[in-house]
RODO-2510 file (C-alpha; in nm, 4 decimals, decimal comma):
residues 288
     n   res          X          Y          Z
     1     x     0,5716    -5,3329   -14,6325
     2     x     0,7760    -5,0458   -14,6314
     3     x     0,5710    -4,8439   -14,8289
     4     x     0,3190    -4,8560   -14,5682
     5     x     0,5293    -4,7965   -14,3367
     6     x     0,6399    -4,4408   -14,4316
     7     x     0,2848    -4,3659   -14,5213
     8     x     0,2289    -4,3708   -14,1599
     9     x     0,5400    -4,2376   -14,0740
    10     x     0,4625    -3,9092   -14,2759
    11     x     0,0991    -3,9249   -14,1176
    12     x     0,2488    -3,8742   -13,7794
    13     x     0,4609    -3,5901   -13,9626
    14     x     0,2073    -3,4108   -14,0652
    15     x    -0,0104    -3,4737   -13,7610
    16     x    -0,0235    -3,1773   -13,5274
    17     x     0,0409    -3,3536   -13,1902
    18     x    -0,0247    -3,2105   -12,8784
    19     x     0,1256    -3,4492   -12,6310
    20     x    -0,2252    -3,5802   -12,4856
    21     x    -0,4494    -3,8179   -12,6004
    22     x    -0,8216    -3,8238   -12,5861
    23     x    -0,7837    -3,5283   -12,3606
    24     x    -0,5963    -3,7090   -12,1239
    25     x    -0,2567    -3,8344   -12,0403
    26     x    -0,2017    -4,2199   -12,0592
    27     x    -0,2272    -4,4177   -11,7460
    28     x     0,0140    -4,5566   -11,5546
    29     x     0,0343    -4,9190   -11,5481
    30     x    -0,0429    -5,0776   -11,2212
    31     x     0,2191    -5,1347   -10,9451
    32     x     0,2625    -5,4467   -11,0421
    33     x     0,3741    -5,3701   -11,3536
    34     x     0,5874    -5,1224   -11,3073
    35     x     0,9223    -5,0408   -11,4817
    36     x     1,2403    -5,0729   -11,2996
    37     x     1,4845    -4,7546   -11,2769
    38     x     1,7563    -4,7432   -11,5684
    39     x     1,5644    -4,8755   -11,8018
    40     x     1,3605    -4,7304   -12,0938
    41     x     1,1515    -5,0198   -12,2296
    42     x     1,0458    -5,3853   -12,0806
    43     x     0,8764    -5,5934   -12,3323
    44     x     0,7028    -5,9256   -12,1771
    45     x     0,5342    -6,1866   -12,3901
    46     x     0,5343    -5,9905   -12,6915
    47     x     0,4191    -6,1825   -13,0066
    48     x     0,3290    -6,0161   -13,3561
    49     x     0,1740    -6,2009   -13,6128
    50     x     0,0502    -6,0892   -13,9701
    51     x    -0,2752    -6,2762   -14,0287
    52     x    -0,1653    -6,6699   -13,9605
    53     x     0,1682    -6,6357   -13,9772
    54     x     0,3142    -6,5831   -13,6011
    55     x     0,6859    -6,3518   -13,6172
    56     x     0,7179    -6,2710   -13,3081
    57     x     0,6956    -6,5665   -13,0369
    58     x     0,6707    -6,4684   -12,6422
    59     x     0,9253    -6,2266   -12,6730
    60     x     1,1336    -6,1145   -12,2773
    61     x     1,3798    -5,8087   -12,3097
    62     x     1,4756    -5,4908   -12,1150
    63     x     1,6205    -5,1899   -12,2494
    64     x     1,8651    -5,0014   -12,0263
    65     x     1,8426    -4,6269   -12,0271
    66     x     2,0652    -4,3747   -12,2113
    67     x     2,2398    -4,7075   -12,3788
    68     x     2,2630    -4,8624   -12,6849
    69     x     2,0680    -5,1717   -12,7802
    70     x     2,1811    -5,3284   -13,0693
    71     x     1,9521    -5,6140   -13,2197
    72     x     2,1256    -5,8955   -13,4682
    73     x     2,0181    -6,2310   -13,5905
    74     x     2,0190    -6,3676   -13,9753
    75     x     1,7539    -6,1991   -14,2549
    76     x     1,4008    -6,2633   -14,1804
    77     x     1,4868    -6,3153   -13,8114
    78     x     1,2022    -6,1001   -13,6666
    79     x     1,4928    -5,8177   -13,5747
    80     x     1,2918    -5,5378   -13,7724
    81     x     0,9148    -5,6639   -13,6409
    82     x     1,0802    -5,6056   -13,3104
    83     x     1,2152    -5,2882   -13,3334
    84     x     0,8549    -5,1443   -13,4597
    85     x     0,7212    -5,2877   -13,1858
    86     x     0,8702    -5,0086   -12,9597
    87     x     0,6773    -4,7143   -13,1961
    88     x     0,3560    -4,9416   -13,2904
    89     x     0,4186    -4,9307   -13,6548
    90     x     0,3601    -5,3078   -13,6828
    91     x     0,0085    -5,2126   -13,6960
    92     x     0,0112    -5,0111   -14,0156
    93     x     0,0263    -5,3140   -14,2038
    94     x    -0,2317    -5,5304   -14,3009
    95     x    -0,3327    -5,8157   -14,0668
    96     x    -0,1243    -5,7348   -13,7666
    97     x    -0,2032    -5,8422   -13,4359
    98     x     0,0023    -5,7321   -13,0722
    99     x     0,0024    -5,9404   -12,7926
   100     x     0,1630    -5,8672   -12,4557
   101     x     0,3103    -5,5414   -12,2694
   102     x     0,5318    -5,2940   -12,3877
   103     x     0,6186    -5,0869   -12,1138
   104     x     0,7903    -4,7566   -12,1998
   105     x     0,9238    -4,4456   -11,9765
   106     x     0,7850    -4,1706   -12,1703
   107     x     0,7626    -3,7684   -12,0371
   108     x     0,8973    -3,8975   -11,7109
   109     x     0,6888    -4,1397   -11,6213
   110     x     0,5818    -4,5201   -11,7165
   111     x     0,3315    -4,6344   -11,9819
   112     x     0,2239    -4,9642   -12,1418
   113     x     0,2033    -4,9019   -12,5126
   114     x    -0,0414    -5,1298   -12,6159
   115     x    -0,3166    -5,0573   -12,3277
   116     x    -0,5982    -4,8959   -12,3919
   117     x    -0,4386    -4,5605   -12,1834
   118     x    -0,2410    -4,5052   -12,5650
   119     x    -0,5499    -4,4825   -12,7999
   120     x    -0,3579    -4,2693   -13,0310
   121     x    -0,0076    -4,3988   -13,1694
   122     x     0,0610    -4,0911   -13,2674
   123     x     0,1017    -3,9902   -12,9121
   124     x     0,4127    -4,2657   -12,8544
   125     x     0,5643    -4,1894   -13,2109
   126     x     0,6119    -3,8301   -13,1724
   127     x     0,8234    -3,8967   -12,8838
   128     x     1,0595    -4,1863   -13,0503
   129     x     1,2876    -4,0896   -13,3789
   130     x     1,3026    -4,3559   -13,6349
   131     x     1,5434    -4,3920   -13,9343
   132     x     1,4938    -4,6261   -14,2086
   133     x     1,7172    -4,8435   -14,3821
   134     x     1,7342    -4,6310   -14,6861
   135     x     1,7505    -4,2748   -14,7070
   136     x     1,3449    -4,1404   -14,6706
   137     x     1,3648    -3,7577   -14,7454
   138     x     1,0724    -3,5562   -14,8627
   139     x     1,1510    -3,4301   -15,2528
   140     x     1,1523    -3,0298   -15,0755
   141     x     1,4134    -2,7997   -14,9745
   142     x     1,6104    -2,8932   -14,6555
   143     x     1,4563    -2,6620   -14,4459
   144     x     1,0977    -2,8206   -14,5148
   145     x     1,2447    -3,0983   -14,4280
   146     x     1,3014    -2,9990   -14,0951
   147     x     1,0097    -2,7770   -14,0879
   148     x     0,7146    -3,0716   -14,0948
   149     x     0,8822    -3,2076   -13,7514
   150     x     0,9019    -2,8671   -13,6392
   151     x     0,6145    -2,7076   -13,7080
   152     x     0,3641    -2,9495   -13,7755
   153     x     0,4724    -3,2342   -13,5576
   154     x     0,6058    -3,0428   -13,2595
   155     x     0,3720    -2,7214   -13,3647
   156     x     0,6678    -2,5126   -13,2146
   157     x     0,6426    -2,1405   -13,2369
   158     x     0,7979    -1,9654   -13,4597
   159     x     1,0732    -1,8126   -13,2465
   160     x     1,2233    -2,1322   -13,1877
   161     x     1,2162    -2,3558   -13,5565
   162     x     1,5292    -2,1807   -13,6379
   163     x     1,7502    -2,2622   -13,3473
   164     x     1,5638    -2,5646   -13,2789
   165     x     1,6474    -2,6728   -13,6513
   166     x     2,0195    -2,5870   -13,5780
   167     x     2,0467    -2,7571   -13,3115
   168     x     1,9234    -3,0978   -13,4764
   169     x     2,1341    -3,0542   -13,7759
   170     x     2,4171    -3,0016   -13,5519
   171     x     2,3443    -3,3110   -13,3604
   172     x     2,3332    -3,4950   -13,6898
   173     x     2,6834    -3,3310   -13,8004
   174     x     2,4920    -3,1858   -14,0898
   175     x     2,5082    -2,8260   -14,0214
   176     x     2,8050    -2,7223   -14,1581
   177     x     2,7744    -2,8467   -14,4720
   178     x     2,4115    -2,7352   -14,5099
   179     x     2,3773    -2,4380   -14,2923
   180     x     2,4147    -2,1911   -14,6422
   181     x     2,2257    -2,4467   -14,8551
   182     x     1,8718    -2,4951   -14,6465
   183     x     1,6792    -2,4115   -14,9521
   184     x     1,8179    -2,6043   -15,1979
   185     x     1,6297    -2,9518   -15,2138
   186     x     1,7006    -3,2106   -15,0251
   187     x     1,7241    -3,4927   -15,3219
   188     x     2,0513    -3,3061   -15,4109
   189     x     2,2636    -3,4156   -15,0889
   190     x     2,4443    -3,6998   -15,1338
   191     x     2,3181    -4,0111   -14,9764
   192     x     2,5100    -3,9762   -14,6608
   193     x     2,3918    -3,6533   -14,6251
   194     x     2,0375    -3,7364   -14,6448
   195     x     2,0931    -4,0085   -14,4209
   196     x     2,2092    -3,7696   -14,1583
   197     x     1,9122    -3,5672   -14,2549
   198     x     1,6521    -3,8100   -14,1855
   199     x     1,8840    -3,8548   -13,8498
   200     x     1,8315    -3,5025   -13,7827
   201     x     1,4438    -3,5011   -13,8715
   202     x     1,4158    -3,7262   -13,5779
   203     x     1,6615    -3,5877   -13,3616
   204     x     1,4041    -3,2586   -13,3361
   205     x     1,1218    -3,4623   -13,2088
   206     x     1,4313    -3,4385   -12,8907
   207     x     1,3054    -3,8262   -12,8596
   208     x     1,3094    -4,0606   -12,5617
   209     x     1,4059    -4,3022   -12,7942
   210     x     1,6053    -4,3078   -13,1012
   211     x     1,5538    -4,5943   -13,3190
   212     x     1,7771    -4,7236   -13,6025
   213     x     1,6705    -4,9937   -13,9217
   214     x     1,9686    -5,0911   -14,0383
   215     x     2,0760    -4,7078   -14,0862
   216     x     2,4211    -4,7676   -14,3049
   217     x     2,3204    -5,0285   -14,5329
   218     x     2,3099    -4,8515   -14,8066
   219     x     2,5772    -4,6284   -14,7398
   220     x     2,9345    -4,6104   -14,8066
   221     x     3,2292    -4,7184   -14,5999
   222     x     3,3159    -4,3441   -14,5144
   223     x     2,8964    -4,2159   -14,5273
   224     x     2,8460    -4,5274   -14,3131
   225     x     3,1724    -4,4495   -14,0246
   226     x     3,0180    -4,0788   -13,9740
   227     x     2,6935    -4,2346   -13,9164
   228     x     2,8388    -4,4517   -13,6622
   229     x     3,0039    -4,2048   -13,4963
   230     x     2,6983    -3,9910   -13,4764
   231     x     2,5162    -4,3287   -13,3385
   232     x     2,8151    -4,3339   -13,0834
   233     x     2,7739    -3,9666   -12,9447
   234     x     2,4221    -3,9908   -12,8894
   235     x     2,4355    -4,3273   -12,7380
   236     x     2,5271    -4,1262   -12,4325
   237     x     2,2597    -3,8741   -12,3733
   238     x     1,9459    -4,0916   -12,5189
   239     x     1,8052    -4,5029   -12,5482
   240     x     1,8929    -4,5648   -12,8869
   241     x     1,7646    -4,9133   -13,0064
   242     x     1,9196    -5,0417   -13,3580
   243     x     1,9140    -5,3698   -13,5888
   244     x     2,2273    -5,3957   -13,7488
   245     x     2,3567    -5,6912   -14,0156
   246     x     2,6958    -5,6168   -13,9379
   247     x     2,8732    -5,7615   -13,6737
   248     x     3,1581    -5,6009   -13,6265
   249     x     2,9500    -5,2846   -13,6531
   250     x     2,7036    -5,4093   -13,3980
   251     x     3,0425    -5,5165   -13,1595
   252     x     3,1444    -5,1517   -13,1756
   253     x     2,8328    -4,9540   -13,1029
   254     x     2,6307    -5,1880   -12,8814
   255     x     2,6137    -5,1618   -12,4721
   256     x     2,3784    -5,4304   -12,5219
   257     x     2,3803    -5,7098   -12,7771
   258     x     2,0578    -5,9044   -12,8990
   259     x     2,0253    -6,2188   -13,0717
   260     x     1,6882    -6,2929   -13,2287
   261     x     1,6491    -6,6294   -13,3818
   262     x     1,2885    -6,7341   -13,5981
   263     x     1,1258    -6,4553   -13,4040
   264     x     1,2651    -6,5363   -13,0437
   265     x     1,4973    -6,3404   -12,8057
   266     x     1,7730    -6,6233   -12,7755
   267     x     2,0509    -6,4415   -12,6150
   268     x     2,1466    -6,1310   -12,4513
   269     x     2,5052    -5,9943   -12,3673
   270     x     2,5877    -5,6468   -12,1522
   271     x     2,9300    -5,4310   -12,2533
   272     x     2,8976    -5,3325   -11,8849
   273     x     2,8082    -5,6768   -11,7387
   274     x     2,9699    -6,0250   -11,8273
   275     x     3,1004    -5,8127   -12,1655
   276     x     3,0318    -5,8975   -12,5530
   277     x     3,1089    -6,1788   -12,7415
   278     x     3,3808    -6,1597   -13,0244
   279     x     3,2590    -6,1989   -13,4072
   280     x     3,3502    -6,5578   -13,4342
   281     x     3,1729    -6,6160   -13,1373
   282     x     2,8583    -6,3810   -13,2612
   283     x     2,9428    -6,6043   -13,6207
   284     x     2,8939    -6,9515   -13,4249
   285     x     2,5924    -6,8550   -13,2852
   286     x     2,4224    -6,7209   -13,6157
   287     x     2,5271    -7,0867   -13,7969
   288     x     2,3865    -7,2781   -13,5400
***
């Protein structure tokens, strides 16, 4: 599944996209279907299936604006299925079928993902980051790295790569300990590292949303806290949407907590509202 996934993933890398599909922008969704203000994303009777076997089941959930949505719930849950909902990369594997809206505010203004308006998926994935569970950097230099979100994603002239590739790695906290090394390949960082890089890869695109598979699991405790921190920072200028398998870990970076149980939205909790459960609370509900 994952392989797949990437495949399509470097597709849209090496896509030249130029914001507009089919000559057109995509339509808005009618009034009556339109997206509230502070939030990015409002998902209503979403189900996903892969040939006869149904993963997703009428799923409800609104994602606030320039928070952090944090999605938990036991292995094989449907938390991973949901997140690629968001970015349409369900649909890169065999025998998957979407049902329902996905409404998303993209470029300022409101569109429903999976209407006919968005022909072209490339069109909604150059405008979300994604970072994979493991590690996913191209076997080139760091600077190509950057260079096939820069050049052939964005198709940015040639004035601004350079500071527009600073700026990323910066974001990422990478620069410093790459900034004299952008030629070297990237399969020499350590894992962290290209962790961070893959953060920064998708932290170019400048994304409405940033979205996170389980981005520390196979990190270290020390590679995994400066991912966390960077998760933390950027929680507060963009939507970041994340699954995480750790609860404490999802208790410290989440605004908003999800629960997804056998493919179902089963609870929600808000930092900023009636506040977050504590871990044996989170623990209860994940033995039940």
């Amino acid at each position: 599944m994952k392989d797949s996934i990437m495949r399509a993933v470097r597709g849209v890398l090496h896509r030249a996209t130029s914001g507009r599909v089919n000559g057109r922008s995509p339509a808005e969704p009618s009034a009556a279907c339109a997206l509230p203000e502070g939030l990015a994303a409002r998902l209503a009777g979403v189900r996903v299936a892969f040939g006869t076997r149904q993963v997703l089941h009428d799923v409800h959930l609104d994602v606030p604006s320039g928070m952090t949505t944090v999605l938990i719930g036991r292995s094989g849950s449907g938390k991973s299925t949901l997140l690629r909902v968001l970015q349409r990369l369900n649909e890169c594997l065999p025998g998957c079928t979407t049902t329902g809206r996905v409404l998303l505010r993209l470029d300022g203004r409101v569109v429903d993902a999976y209407s006919g308006a968005v022909g072209d998926p490339s069109w909604l994935r150059a405008r979300m980051g994604m970072v994979f569970q493991s590690p996913d950097v191209l076997p080139l230099s760091i600077r190509r790295n950057m260079d096939m979100t820069l050049r052939h994603v964005l198709c940015l002239p040639e004035t601004e790569v350079a500071p527009r590739m600073e700026e990323a790695l910066r974001e990422a906290a990478l620069w410093d300990e790459v900034h004299d090394r952008l030629d070297e390949n990237a399969l020499g960082l350590s894992g962290g590292q290209q962790q961070r890089l893959c953060l920064a890869r998708a932290l170019a695109l400048r994304p409405a949303f940033l979205l996170l598979d389980e981005p520390t699991a196979s990190l270290d405790i020390a590679s995994a806290r400066a991912i966390e921190e960077r998760i933390t920072s950027l929680g507060h200028t963009r939507t970041v949407v994340m699954v995480s398998h750790g609860l404490r870990q999802a208790l410290r970076l989440a605004d908003t907590l999800v629960l997804v149980d056998a493919g179902r939205v089963v609870r929600v909790w808000n930092r900023h509202g009636a506040g977050l459960p504590d871990v044996a609370e989170l623990e209860h509900h994940l033995e039940d």
